[in-house]
C-alpha positions in Angstrom: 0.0 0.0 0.0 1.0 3.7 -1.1 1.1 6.5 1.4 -2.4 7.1 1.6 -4.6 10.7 2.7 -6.0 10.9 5.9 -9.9 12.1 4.9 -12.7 12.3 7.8 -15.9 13.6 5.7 -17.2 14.8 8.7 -21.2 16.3 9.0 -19.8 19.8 9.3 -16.1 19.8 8.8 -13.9 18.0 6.1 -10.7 17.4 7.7 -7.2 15.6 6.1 -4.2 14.4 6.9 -1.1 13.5 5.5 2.0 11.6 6.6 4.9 13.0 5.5 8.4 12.2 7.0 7.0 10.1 9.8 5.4 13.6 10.5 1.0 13.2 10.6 0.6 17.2 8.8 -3.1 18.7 8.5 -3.8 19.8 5.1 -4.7 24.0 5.5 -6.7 26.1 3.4 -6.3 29.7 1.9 -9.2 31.6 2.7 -8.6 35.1 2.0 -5.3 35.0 3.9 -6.5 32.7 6.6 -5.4 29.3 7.1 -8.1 26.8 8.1 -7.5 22.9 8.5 -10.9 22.4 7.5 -13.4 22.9 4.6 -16.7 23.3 5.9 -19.3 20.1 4.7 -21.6 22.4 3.1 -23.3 23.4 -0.4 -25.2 26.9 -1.5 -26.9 27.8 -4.7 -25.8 31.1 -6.5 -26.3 32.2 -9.9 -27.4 28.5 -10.8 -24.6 26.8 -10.2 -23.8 25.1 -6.8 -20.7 26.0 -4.9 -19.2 23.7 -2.1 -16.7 24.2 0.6 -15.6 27.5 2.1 -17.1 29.2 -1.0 -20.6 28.0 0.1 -19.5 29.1 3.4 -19.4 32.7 2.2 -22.2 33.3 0.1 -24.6 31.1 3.0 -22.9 34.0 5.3 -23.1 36.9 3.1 -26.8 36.5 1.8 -25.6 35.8 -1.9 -26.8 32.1 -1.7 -30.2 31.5 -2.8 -30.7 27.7 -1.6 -27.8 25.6 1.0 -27.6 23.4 2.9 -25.2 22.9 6.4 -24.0 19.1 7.1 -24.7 17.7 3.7 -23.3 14.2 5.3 -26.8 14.2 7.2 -28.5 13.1 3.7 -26.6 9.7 4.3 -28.4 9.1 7.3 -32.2 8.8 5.7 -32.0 10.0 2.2 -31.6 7.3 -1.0 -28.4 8.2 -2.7 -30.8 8.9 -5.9 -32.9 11.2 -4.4 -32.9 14.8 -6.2 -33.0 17.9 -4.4 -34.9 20.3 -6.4 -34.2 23.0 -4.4 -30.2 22.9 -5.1 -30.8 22.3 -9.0 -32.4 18.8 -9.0 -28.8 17.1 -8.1 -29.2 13.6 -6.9 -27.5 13.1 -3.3 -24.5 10.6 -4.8 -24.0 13.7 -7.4 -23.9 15.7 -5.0 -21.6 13.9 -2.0 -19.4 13.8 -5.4 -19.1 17.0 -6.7 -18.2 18.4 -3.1 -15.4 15.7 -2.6 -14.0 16.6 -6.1 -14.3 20.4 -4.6 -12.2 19.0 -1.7 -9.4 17.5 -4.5 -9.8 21.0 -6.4 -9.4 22.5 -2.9 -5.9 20.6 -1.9 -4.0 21.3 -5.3 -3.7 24.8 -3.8 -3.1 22.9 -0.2 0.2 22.8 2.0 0.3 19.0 0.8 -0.2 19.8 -2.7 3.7 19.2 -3.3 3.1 15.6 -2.1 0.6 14.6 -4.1 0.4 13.6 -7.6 -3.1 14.9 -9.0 -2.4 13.5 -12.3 -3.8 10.6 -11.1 -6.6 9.3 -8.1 -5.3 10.2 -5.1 -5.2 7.3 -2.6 -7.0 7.8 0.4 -8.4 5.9 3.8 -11.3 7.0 4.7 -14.1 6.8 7.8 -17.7 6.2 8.1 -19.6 6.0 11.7 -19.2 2.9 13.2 -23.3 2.5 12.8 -23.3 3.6 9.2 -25.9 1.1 7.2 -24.7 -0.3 4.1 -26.2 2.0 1.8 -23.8 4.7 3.4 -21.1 3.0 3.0 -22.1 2.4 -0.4 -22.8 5.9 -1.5 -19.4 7.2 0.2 -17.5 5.0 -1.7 -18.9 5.3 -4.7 -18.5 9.0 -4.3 -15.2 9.5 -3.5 -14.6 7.1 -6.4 -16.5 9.6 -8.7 -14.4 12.7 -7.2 -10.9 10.9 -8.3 -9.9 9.4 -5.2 -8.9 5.7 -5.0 -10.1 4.0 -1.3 -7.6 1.4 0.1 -8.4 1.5 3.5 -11.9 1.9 5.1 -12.0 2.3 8.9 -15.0 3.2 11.7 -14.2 6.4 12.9 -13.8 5.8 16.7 -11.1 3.1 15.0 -9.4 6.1 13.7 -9.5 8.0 16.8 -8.0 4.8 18.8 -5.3 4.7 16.3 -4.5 8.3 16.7 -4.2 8.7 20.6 -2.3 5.1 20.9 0.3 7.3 18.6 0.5 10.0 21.0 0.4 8.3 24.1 3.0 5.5 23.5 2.6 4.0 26.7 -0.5 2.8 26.0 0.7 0.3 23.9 3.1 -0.6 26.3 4.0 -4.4 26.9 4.1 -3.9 30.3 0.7 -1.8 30.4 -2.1 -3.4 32.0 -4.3 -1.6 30.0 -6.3 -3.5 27.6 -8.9 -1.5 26.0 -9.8 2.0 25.0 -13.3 3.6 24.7 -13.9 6.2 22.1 -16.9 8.8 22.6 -17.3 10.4 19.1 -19.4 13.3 18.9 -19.0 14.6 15.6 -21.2 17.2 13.8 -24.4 14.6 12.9 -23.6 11.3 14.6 -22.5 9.5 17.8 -20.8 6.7 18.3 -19.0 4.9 21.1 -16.8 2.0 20.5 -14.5 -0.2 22.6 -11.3 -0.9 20.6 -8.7 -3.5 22.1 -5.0 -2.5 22.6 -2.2 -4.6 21.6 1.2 -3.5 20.4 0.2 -2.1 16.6 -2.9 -4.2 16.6 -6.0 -2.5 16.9 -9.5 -4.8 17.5 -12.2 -3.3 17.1 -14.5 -5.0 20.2 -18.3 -3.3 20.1 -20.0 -0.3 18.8 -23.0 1.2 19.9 -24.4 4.3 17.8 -27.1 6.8 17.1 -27.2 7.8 13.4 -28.5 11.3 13.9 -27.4 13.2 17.1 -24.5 15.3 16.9 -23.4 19.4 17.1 -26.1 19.7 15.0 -29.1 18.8 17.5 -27.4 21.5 20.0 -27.3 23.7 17.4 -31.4 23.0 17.2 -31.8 23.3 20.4 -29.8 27.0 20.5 -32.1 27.9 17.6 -35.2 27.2 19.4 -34.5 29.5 22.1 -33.9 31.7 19.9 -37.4 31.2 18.6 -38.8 31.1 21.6 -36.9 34.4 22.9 -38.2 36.6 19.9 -41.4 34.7 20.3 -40.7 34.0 16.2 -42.6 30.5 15.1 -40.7 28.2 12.7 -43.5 29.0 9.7 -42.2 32.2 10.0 -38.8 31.3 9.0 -37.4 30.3 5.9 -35.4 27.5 4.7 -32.9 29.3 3.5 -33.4 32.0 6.8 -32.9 29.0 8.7 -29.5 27.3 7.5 -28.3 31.2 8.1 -29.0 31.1 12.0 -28.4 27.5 12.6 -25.0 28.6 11.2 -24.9 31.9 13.5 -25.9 29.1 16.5 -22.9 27.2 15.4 -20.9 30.1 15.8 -22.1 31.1 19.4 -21.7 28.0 20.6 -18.2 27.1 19.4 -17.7 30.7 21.1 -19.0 29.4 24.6 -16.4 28.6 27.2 -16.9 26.8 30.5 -17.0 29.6 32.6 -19.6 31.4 30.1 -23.2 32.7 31.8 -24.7 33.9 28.6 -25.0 32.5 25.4 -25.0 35.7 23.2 -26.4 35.3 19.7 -26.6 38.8 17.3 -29.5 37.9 15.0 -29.1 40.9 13.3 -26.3 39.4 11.3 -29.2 38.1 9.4 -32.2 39.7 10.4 -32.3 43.4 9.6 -33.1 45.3 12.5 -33.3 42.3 15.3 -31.7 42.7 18.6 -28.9 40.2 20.0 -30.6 37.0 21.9 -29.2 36.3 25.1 -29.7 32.7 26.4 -29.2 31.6 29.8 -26.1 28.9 29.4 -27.8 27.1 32.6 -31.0 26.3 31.0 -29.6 25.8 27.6 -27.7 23.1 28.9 -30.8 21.4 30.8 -32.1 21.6 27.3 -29.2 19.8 25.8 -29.3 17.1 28.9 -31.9 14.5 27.1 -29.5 14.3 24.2 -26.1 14.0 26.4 -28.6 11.2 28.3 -28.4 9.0 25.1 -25.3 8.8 24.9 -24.3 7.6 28.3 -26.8 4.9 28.2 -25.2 3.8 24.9 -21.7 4.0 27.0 -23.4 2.1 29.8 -24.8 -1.1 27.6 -21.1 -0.7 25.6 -19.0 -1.3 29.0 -21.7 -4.4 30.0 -21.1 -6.2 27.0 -17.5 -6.2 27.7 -18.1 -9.2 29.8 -18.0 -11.7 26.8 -14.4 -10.6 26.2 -13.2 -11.3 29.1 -12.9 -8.0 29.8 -14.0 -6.9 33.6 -15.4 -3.2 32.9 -15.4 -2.5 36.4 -11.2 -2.8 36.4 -10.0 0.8 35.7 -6.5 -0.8 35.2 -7.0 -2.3 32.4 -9.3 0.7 30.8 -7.1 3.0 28.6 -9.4 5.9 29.2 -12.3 7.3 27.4 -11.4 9.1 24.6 -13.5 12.1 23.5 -13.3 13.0 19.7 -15.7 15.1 17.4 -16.8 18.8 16.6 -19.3 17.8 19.2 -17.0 17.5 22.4 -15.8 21.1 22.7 -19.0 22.1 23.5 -19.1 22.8 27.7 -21.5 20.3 29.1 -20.2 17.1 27.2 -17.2 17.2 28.8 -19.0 18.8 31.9 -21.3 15.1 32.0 -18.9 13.3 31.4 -16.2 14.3 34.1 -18.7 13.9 36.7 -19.1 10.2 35.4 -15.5 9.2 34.6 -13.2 11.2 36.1 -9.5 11.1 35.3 -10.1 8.1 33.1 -11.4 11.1 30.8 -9.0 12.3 28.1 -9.6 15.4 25.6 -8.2 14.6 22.0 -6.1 17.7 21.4 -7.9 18.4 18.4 -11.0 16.9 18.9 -12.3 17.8 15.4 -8.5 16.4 13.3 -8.3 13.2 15.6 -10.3 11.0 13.1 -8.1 12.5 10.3 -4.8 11.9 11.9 -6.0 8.0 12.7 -6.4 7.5 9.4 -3.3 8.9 8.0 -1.3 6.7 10.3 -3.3 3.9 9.4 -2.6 4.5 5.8 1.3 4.8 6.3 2.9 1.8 5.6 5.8 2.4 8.1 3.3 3.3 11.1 2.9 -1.2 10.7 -0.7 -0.3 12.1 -3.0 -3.8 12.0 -6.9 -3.1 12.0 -9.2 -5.8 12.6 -12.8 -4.5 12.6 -16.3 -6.2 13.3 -19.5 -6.4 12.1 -21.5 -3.0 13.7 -25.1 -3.9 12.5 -27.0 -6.6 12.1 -28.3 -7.9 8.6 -30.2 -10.6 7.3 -32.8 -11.6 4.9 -36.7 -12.5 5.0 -37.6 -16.0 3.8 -41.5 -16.7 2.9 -42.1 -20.3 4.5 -44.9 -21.8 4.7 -46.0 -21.9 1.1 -45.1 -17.9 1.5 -48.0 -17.1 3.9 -45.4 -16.1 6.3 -41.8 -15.4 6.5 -39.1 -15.4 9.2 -35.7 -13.9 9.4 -32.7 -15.6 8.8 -29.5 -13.3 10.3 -26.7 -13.7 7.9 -24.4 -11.5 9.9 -24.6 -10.7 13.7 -23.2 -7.1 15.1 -19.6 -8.1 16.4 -18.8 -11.1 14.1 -15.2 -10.8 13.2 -13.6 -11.0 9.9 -11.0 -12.5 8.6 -7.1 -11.9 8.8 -8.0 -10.6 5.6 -10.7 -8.5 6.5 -13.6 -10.5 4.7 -16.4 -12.3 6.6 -18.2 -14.9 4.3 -21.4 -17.0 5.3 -23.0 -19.6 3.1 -27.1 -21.1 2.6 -27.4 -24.2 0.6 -31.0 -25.4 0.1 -32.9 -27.1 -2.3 -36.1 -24.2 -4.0 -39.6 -24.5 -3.2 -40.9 -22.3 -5.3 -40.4 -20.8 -8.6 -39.1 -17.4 -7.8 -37.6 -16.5 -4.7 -38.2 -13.1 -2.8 -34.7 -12.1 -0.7 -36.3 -9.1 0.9 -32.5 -7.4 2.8 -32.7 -5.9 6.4 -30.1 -4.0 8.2 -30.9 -3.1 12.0 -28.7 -2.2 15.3 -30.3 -4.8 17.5 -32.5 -8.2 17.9 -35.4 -8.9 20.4 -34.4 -12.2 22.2 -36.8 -14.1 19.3 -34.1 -12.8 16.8 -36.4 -10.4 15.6 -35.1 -6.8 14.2 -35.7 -4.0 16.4 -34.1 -0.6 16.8 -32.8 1.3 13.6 -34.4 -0.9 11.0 -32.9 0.0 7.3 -34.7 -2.4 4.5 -33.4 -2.7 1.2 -35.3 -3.8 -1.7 -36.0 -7.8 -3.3 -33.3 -9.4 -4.5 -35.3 -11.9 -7.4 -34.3 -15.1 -8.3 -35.6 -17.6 -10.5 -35.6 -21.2 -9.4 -37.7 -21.7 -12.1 -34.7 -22.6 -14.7 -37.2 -21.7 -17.6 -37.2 -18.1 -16.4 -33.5 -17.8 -15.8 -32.0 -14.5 -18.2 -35.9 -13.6 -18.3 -37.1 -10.1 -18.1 -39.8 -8.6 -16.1 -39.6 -11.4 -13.5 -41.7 -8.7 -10.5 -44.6 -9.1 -12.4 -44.2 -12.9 -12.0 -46.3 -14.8 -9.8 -44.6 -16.9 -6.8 -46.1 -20.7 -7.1 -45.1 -23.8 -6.0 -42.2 -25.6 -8.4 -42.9 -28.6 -9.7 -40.3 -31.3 -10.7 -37.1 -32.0 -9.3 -36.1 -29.2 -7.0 -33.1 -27.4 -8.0 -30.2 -26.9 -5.1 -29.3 -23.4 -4.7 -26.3 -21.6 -2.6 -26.4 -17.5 -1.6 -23.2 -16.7 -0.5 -22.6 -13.1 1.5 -19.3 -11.3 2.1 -19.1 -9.0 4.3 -16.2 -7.0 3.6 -13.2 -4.9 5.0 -15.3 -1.4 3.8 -18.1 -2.2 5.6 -20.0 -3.1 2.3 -21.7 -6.9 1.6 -22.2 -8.6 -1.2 -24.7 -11.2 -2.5 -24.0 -14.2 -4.8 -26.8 -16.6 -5.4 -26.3 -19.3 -8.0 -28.2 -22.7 -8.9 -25.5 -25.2 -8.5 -27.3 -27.1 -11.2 -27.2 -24.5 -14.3 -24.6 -22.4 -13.0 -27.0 -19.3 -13.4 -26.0 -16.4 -10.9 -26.9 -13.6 -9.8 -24.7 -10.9 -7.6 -25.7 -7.5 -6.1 -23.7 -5.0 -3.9 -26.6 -4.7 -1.1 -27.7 -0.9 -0.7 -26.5 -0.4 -4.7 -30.1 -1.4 -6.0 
């Protein structure tokens, strides 16, 4: 493997990294003489033509934009990649997740790193996606930064990333005389949390469990800022545009990343945006009681991650053998995370130093050959397929893959089903979900996909139009049939299912179709 860019396409900041001379270096930004080691995750409409970066940045700021949108990553979360948002030109999502990343590779030919990097050709890159990301995420990522000019080698979870970065700044860790075992990442970033425990052995990073919500980040504080906002100029959300809207969320952003510790007053100057309105004052106090439900979520998450710990031998009460809790993310800098969190943990708590670049500087040093970094992920979601039985009056699920399976050495998990066909055409209806009731039911964030059809019927095999056919029993000899699913190092599975008899197949990327 080539030395590889560090990219975290974060919900509100884009960050990368590069190794260069055993040296992890942020890539910086011009922007009108300032340096920034970001580019902001956004997109605004001017003139027609979409703009991306720290150019939507300006015009969302200045007024000029006449549609954006703030935290375009969010669109992964519930939005099919071929969606089209008529309001920013009728671009489909995966066009659009595209056309900013190949901003970004515009953006870093004018870079510090652009001396290192040969834009002649894709630029290798390892990349991050939440540890609770469903497939069609990971699908629409990859395929996007595939579109931009960038060639994936390495796909990590995030809080993997972060592990990876603090084990290279606190080299004791990975001491062999440590007793620490384990590390626990809290990743707040801009749109989604995750925590994840992550073993610790020499250059070998495990990753244990994951527990995640897809949509609760920065952003939801920001919401909840902009409410009392609302609520302080007694202004109702009808009243408010969308376009109004993405402007003060972005003025909340900027108060809050303002607030320190110590801070009373939150002190937001709508008149920025609103001609003639008066600052808002918020009371920091009640703003965070606001903001406590959300921080609530995520240490029940952190409490079910440490109890499942048991099954790895792992006593979570020992705080010798925990390497602390490691907090990561846009999200963590703001006051009461860190607040909640002290009061929990203690000293066991550790800050990244830059909370927001951690992710990116993981995944540089995972994609440097010399670092000798080994990652071993695990499955983070459950996913299986409905079966019709019983003459297809009913159908049960069959889990394919269970959350925490482990791959392969080489980083591919493959599960077989041989049976012989019942019927003529067979209905594999996909599901995706973070949890099973204990009848190995789905429950929790359910994400379906759509049929997978395939004919058992060997006279409709290469035939067209096969959803309008109707399912009936076969008759004659049953042919024997094998699905085989990968599940592989990106995060991504595949489907293969062929009749061993005629050699007919049929394969699928699940969450490409």
């Amino acid at each position: 493997m080539t030395m590889s860019l560090g990219i975290d396409f974060g919900t509100t900041r884009t960050v990368v990294a590069l190794g260069i001379d055993g040296r992890y270096v942020l890539a910086h930004f011009d922007v009108d003489g300032e340096y920034h080691d970001f580019v902001p995750s956004m997109v605004a409409l001017h003139d027609g033509e979409r703009h991306y970066g720290w150019d939507a940045a300006h015009l969302l700021r200045s007024g000029q934009a006449q549609a954006a949108l703030r935290s375009i990553k969010r669109l992964l979360a519930d939005t099919p990649p071929d969606a089209h948002l008529e309001e920013l030109g009728g671009v489909c999502v995966l066009d659009l997740l595209a056309e900013f990343l190949a901003a970004l590779r515009a953006a870093l030919a004018t870079s510090n790193l652009a001396e290192h990097l040969d834009f002649d050709q894709p630029l290798c890159a390892t990349v991050a996606l939440p540890a609770n990301s469903t497939t069609q995420q990971r699908y629409t990522t990859l395929e996007a930064f595939r579109r931009a000019g960038f060639c994936v080698e390495l796909v990590l979870n995030e809080p993997t990333a972060a592990a990876i970065e603090f084990a290279h700044q606190d080299r004791s860790t990975l001491s062999p005389r440590s007793p620490k075992r384990y590390m626990v990442v809290y990743d707040l970033g801009g749109g989604t949390f995750d925590t994840s425990a992550i073993s610790l052995q020499g250059q070998r990073f495990e990753l244990l469990d994951s527990e995640g919500i897809a949509r609760l980040g920065g952003d939801d504080f920001d919401e909840v800022i902009y409410d009392g906002c609302l609520e302080a100029t007694e202004r109702s959300p009808q009243s408010i545009s969308a376009l109004l809207r993405e402007r003060l969320l972005e003025l909340c952003r900027d108060a809050k990343e303002a607030l320190r510790p110590q801070s009373k007053k939150l002190l937001i100057d709508l008149g920025e945006v609103i001609d003639g309105a008066e600052p808002v004052g918020l009371d920091v106090k009640e703003l965070f009681e606001r903001c406590q439900p959300l921080m609530d979520r995520t240490l029940a998450l952190i409490d079910r991650l440490f109890d499942g710990l048991i099954r790895f031998g792992i006593d979570p009460e020992s705080v010798r053998e925990l390497g602390g809790l490691y907090l990561v993310g846009g999200g963590v800098s703001f006051p009461i995370v860190s607040r909640t969190l002290r009061e929990r943990y203690g000293r066991k708590l550790k800050l990244a130093p830059q909370p927001h670049a951690s992710t990116a500087v993981g995944l540089a040093i995972a994609g440097d050959p010399a670092a000798g970094v080994h990652v071993r992920e695990a499955v983070t979601r459950h996913f299986g397929v409905w079966r019709e039985v019983e003459g297809g009056a009913q159908k049960r699920f069959d889990p394919i893959f269970s959350k925490g399976d482990r791959s392969g050495e080489d980083g591919v998990l493959e599960v077989k089903r041989a049976y012989r066909a019942v019927h003529n055409l067979g209905h594999l209806r996909f599901l995706e979900c973070s949890d099973l009731d204990p009848d190995g039911q789905p429950q929790g964030d359910l994400m379906p996909w759509g049929a997978l059809l395939f004919p058992y019927a060997r006279e409709l095999q290469g035939a067209d139009g096969l959803d309008a056919v109707e399912v009936v029993p076969l008759s004659g000899a049953a042919p024997e049939i094998e699905e085989r699913y990968r599940y592989h190092r990106d995060g991504r599975v595949s489907v293969e299912v062929r009749d061993l008899g005629t050699g007919f197949v049929v394969e699928r990327w699940v969450g490409s179709f």
